[in-house]
PDB file of N, CA, C and O in Angstrom:
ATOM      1  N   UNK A   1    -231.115 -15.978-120.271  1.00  0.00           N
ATOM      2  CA  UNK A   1    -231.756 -15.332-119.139  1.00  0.00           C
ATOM      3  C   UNK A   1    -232.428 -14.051-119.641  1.00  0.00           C
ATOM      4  O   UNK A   1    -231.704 -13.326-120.324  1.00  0.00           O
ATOM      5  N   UNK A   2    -233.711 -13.634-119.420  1.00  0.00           N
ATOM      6  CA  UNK A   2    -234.662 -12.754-120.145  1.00  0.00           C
ATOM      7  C   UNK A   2    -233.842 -11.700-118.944  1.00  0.00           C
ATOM      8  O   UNK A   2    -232.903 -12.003-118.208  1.00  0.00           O
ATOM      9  N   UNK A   3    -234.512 -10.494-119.051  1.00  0.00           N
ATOM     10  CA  UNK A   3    -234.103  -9.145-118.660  1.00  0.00           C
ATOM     11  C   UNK A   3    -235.299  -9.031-117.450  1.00  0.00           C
ATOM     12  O   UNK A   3    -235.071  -8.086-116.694  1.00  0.00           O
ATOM     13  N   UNK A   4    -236.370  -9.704-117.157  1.00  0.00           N
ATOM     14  CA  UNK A   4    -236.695  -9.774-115.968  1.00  0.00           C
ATOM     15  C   UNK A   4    -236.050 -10.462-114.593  1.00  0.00           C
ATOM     16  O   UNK A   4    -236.225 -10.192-113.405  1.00  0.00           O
ATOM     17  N   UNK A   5    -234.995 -11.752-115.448  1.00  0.00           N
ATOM     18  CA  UNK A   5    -234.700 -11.860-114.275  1.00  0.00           C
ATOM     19  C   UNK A   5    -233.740 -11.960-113.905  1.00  0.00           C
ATOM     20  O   UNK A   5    -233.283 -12.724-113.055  1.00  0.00           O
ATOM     21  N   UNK A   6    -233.137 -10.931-114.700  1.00  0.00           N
ATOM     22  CA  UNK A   6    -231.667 -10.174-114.577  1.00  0.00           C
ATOM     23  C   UNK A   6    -232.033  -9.250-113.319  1.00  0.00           C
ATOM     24  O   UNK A   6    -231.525  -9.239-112.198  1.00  0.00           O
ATOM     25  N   UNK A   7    -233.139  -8.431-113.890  1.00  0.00           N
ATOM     26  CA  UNK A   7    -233.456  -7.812-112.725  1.00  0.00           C
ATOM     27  C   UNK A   7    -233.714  -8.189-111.956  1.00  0.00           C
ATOM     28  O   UNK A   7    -233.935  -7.332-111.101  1.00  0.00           O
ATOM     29  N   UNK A   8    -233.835  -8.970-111.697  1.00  0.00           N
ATOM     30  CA  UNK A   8    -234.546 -10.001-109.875  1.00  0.00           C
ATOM     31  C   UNK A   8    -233.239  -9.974-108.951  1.00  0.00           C
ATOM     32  O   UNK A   8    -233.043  -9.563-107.807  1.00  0.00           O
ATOM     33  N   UNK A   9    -232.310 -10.668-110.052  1.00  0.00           N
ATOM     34  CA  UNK A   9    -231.023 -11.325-109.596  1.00  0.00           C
ATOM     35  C   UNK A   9    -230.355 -10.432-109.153  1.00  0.00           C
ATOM     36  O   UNK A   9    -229.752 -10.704-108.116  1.00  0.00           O
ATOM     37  N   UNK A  10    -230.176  -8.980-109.749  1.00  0.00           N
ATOM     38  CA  UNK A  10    -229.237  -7.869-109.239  1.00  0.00           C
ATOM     39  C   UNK A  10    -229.723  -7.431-108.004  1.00  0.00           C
ATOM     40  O   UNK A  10    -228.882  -7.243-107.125  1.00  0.00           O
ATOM     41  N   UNK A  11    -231.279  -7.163-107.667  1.00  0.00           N
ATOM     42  CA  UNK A  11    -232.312  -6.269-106.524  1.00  0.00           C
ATOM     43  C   UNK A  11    -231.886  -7.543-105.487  1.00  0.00           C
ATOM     44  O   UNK A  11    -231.367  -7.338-104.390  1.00  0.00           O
ATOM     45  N   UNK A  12    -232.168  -8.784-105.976  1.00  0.00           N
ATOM     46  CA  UNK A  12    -231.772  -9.732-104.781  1.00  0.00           C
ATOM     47  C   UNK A  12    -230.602  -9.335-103.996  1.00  0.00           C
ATOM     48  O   UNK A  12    -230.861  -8.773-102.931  1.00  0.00           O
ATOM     49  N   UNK A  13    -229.310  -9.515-104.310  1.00  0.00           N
ATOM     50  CA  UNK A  13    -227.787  -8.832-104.320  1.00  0.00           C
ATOM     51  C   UNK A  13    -228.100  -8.094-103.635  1.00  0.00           C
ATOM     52  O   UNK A  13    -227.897  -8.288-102.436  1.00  0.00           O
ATOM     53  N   UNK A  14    -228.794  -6.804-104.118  1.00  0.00           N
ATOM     54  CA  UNK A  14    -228.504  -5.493-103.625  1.00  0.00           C
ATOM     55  C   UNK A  14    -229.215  -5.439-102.232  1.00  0.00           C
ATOM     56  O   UNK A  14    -228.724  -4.979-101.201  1.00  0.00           O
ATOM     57  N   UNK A  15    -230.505  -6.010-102.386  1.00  0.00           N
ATOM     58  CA  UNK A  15    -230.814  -5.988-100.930  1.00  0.00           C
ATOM     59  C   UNK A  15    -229.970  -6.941 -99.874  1.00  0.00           C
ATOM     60  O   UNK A  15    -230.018  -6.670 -98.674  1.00  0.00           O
ATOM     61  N   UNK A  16    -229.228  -8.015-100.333  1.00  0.00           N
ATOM     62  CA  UNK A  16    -228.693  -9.002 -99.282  1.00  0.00           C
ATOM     63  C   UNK A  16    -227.255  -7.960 -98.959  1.00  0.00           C
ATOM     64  O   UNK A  16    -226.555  -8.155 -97.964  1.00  0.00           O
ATOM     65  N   UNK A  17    -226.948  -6.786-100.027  1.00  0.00           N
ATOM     66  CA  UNK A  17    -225.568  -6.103 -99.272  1.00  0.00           C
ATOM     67  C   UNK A  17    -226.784  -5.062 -98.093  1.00  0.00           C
ATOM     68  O   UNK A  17    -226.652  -4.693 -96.926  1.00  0.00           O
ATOM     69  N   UNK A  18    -227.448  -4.957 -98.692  1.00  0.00           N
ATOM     70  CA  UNK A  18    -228.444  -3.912 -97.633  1.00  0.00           C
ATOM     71  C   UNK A  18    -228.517  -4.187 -96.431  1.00  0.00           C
ATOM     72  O   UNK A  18    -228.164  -3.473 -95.493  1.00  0.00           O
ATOM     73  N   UNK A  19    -229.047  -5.392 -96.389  1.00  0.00           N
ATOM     74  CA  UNK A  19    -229.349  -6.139 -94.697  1.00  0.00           C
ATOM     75  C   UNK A  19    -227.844  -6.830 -93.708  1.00  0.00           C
ATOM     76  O   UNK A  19    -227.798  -7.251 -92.553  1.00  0.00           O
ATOM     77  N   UNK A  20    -226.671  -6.687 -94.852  1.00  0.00           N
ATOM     78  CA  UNK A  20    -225.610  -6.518 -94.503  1.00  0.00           C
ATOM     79  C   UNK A  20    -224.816  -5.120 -93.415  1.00  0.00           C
ATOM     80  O   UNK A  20    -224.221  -4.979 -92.347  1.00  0.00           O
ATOM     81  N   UNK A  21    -225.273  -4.411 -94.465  1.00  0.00           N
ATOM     82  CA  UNK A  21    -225.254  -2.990 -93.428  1.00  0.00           C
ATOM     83  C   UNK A  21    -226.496  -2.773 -92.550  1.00  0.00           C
ATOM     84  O   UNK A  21    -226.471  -2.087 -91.529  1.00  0.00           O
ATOM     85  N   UNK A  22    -227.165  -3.162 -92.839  1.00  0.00           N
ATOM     86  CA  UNK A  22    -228.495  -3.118 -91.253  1.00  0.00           C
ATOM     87  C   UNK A  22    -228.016  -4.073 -90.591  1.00  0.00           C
ATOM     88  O   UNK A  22    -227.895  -3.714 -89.420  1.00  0.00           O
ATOM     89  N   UNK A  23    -227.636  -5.257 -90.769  1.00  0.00           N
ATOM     90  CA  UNK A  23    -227.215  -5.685 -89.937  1.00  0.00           C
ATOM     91  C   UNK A  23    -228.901  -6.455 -89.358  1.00  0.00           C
ATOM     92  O   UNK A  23    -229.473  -6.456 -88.268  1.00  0.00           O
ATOM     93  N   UNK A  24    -229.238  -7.036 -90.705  1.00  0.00           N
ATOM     94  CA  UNK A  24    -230.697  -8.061 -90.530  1.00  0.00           C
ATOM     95  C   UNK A  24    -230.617  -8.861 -91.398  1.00  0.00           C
ATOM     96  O   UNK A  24    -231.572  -9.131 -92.125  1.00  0.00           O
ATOM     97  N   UNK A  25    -228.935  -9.647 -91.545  1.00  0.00           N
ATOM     98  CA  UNK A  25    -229.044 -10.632 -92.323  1.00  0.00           C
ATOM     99  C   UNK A  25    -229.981 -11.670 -91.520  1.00  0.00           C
ATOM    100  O   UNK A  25    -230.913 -12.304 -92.014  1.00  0.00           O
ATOM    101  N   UNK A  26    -229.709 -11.698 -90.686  1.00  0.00           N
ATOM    102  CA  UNK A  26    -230.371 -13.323 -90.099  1.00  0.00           C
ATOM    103  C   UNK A  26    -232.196 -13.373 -90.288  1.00  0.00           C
ATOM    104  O   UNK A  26    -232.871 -14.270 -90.791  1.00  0.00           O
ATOM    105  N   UNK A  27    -232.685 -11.951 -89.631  1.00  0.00           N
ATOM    106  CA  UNK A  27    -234.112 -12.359 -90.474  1.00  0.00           C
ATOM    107  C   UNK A  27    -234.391 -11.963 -92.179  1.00  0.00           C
ATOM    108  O   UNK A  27    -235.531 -11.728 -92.580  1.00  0.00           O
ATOM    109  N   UNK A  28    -233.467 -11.938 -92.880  1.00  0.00           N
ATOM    110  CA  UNK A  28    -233.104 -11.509 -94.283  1.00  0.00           C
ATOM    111  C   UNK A  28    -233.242 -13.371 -94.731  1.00  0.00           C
ATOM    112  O   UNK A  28    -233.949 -13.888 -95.596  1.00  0.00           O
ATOM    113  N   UNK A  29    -232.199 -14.068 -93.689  1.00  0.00           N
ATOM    114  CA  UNK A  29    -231.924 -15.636 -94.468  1.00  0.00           C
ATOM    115  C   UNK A  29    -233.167 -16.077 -93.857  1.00  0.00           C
ATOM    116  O   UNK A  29    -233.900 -16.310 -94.818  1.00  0.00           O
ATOM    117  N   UNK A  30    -233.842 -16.333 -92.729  1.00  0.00           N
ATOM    118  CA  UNK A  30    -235.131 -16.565 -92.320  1.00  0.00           C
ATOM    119  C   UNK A  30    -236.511 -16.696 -93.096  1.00  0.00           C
ATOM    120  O   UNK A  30    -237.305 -17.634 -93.173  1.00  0.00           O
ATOM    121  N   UNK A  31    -236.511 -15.205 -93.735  1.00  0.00           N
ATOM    122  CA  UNK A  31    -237.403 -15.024 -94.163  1.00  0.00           C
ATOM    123  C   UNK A  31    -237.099 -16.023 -95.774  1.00  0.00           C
ATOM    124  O   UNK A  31    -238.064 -16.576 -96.302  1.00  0.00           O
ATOM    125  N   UNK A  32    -236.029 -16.108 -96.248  1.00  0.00           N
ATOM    126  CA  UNK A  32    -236.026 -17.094 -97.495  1.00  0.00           C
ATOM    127  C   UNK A  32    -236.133 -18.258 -97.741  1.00  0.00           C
ATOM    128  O   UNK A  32    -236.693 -18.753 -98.719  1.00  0.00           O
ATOM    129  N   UNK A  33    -235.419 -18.979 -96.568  1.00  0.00           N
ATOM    130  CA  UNK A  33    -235.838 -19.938 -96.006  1.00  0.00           C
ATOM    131  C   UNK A  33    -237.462 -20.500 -96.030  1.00  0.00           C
ATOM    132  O   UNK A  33    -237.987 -21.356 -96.741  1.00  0.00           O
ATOM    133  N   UNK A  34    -237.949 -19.748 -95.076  1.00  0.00           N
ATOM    134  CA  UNK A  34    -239.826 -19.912 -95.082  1.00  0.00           C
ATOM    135  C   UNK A  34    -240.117 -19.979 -96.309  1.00  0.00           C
ATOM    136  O   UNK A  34    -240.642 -20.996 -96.760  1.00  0.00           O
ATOM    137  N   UNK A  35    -239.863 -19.027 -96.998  1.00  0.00           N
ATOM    138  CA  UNK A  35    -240.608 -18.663 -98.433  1.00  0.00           C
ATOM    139  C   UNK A  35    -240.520 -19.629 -99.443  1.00  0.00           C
ATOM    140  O   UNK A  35    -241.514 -19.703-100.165  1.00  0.00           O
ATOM    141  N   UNK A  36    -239.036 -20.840 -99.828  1.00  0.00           N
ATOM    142  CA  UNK A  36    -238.780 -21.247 -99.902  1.00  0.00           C
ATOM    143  C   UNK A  36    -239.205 -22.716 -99.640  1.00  0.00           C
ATOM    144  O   UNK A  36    -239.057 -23.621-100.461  1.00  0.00           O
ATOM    145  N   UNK A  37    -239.795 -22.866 -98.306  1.00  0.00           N
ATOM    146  CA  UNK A  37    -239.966 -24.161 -97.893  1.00  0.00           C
ATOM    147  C   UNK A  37    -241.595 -23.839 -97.861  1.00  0.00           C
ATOM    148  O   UNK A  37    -241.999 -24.860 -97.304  1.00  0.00           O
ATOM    149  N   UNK A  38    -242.410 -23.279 -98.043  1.00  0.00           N
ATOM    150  CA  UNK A  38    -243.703 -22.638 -98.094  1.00  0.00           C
ATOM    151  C   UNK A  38    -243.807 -22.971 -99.781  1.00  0.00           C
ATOM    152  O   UNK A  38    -244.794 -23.573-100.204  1.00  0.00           O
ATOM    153  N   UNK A  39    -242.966 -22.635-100.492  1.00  0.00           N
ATOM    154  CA  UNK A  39    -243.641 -22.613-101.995  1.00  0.00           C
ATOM    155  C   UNK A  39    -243.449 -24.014-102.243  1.00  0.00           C
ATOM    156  O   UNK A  39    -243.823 -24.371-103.361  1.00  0.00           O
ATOM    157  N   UNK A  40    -242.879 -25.067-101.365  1.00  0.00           N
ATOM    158  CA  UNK A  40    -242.348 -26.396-101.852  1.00  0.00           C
ATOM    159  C   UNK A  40    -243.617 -27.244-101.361  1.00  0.00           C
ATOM    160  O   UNK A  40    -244.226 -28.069-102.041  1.00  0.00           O
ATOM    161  N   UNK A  41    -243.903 -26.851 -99.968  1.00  0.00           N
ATOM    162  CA  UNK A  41    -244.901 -27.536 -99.900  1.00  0.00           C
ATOM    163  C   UNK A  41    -246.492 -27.150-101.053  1.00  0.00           C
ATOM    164  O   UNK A  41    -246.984 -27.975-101.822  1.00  0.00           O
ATOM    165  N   UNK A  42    -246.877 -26.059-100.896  1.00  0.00           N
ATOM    166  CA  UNK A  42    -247.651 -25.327-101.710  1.00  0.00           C
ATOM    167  C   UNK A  42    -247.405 -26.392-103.154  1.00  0.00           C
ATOM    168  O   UNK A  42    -248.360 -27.133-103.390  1.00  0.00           O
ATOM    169  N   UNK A  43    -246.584 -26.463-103.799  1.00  0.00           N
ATOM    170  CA  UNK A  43    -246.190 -27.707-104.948  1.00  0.00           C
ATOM    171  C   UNK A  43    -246.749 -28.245-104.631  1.00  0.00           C
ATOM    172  O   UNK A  43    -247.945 -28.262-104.923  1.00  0.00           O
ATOM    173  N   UNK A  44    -246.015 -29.208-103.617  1.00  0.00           N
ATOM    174  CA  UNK A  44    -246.546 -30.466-102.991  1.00  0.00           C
ATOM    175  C   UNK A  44    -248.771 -30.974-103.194  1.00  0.00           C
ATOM    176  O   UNK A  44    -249.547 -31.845-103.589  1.00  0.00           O
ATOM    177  N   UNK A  45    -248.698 -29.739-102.617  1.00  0.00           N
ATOM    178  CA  UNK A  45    -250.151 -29.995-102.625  1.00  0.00           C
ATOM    179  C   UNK A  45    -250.967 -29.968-103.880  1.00  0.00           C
ATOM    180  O   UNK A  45    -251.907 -30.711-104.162  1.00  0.00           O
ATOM    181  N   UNK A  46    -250.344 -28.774-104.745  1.00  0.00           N
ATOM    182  CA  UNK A  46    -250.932 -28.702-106.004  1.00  0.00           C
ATOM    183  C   UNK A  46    -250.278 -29.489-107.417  1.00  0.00           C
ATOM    184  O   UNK A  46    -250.311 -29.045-108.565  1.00  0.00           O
ATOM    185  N   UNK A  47    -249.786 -30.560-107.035  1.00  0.00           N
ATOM    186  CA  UNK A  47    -249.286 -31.421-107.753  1.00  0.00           C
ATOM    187  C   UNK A  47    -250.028 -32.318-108.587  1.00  0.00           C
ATOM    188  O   UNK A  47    -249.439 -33.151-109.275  1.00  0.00           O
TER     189      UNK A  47
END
């Protein structure tokens, strides 16, 4: 695992304890979700 995405992996974490204490997990999992099912299709098309 390179050191970029070490860093991804920790900021990810840190923001999911973040929206823990805000108390915006749900549009926190929402928004990954989309993003997620958005880059799959996006594949899809450029396949």
């Amino acid at each position: 695992m390179g050191l970029k995405s070490s860093i991804y992996k920790i900021l990810r974490i840190w923001n999911d304890v973040d929206a823990v204490k805000k108390g915006k997990v749900g549009k926190r999992i929402g928004r990954r979700v989309t993003g997620r099912a958005a880059g799959k299709t996006i594949r899809k098309l450029f396949k």
